[in-house]
PABA-853182 format. One record per residue (C-alpha): residue in three letters; x, y, z. Coordinates in nm, 3 decimals. Example, Ala and Ser with C-alpha at 12.3 -4.5 7.8 and 13.67 -1.06 7.14 Angstrom:
REM residues 2
<ALA <1.230 -0.450 0.780>>
<SER <1.367 -0.106 0.714>>
***
This chain:
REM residues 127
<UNK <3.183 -2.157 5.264>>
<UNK <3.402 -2.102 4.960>>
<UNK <3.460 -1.780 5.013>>
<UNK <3.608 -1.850 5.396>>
<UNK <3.821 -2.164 5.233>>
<UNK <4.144 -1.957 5.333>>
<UNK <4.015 -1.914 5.696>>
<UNK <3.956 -2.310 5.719>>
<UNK <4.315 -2.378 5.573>>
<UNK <4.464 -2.136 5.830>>
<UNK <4.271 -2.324 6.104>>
<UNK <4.324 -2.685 5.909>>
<UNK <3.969 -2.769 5.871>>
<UNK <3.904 -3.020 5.613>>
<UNK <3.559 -3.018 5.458>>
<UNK <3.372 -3.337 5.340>>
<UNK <3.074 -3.267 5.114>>
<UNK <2.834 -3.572 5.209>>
<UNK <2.552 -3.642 4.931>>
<UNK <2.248 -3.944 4.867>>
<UNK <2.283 -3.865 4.545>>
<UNK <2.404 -4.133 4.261>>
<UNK <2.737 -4.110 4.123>>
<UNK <2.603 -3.985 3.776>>
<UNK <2.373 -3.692 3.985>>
<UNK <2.705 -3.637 4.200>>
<UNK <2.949 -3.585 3.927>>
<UNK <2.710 -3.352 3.756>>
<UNK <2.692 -3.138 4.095>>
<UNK <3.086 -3.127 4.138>>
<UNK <3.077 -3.037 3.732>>
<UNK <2.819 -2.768 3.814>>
<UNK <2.952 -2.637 4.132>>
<UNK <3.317 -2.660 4.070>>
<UNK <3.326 -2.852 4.381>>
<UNK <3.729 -2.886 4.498>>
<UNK <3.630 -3.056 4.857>>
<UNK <3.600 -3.427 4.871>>
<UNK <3.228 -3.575 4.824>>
<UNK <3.068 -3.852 5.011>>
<UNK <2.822 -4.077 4.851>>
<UNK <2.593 -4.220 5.113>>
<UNK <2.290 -4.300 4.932>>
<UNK <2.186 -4.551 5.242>>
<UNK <2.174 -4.246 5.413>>
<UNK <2.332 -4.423 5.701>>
<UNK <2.566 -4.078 5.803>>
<UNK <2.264 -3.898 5.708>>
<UNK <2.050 -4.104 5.972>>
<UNK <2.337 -4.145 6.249>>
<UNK <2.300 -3.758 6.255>>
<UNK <1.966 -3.736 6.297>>
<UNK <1.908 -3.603 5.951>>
<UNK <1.557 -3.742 5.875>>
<UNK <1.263 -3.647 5.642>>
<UNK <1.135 -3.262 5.674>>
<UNK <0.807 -3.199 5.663>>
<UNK <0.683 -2.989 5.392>>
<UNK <0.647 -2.645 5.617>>
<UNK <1.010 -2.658 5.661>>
<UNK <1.065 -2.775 5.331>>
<UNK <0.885 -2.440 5.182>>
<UNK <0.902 -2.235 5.479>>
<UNK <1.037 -1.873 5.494>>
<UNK <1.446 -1.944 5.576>>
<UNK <1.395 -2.165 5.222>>
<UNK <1.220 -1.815 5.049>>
<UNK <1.510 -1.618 5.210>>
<UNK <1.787 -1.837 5.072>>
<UNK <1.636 -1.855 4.731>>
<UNK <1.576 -1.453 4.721>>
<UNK <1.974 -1.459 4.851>>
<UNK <2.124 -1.695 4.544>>
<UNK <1.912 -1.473 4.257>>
<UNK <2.034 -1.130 4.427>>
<UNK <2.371 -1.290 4.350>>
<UNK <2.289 -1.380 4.074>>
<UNK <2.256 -1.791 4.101>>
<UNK <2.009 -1.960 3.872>>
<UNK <1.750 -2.148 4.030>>
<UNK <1.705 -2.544 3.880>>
<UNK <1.433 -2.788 3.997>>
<UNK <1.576 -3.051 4.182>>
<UNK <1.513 -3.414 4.084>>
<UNK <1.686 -3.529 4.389>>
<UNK <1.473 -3.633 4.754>>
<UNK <1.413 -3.227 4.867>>
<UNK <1.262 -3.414 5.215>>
<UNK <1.600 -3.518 5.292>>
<UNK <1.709 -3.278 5.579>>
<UNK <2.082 -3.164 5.566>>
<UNK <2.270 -2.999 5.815>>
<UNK <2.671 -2.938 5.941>>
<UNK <2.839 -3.161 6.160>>
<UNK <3.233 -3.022 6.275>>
<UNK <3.416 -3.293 6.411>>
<UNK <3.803 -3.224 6.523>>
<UNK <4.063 -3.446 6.486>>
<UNK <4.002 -3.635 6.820>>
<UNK <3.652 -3.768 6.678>>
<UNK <3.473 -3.539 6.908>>
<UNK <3.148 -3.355 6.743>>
<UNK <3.216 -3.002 6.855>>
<UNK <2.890 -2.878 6.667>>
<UNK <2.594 -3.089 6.521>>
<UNK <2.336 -2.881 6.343>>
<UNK <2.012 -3.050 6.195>>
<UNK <1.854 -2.824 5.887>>
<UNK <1.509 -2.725 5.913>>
<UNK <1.494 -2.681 5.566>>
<UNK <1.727 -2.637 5.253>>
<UNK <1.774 -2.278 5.343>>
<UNK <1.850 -2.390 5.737>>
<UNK <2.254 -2.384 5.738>>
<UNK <2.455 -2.208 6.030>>
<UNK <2.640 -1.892 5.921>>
<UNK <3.008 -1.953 5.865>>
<UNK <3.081 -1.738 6.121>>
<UNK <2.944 -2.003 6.321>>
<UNK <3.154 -2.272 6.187>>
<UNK <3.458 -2.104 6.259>>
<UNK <3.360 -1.969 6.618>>
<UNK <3.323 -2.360 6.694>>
<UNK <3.644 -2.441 6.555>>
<UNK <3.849 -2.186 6.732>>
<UNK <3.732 -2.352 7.041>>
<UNK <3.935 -2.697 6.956>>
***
């Protein structure tokens, strides 16, 4: 995503990281990531829930898309931390344009379950 942030300025798509995390575990992400979006703290999980973002199960959790995206962040070069945070928590990419209309809603499989950007920005050209 970061390295398409000039293709969602040119289109004027503002991204909202969402997170359950606290606000002590959130800072330390935007600390660690060098996060420059705005973050959400919903740690009722209410926008989580309203977007059908339940539990996964544990197949999904450790299935092969999760393998893949792990083997992708160490080819680059990422370090790999255990997470202390809920991993059942699904994720997943909602685009919603300034009219309030959802123009894509995608529910993760897994942490490694995330449409491409290419994706994202095929949807948005469509607004």
């Amino acid at each position: 995503m970061r390295d398409h942030a000039a293709d969602f300025d040119r289109l004027n798509v503002k991204i909202v990281v969402v997170t359950f995390e606290s606000d002590v575990s959130s800072a330390n992400y935007i600390k660690e990531t060098t996060l420059t979006w705005p973050l959400i703290i919903d740690e009722n999980r209410t926008l989580y829930k309203s977007y059908g973002m339940e539990d996964a199960s544990l197949l999904d959790i450790w299935g092969p898309k999760t393998w893949l995206a792990y083997i992708k962040a160490l080819t680059r070069g990422q370090k790999l931390k255990k997470s202390d945070a809920d991993i059942r928590q699904r994720g997943g990419d909602v685009l919603i344009d300034p009219d309030g209309i959802v123009r894509m809603h995608h529910v993760g499989a897994g942490p490694g379950d995330r449409p491409g950007v290419g994706i994202i920005l095929k949807a948005t050209s469509k607004n």
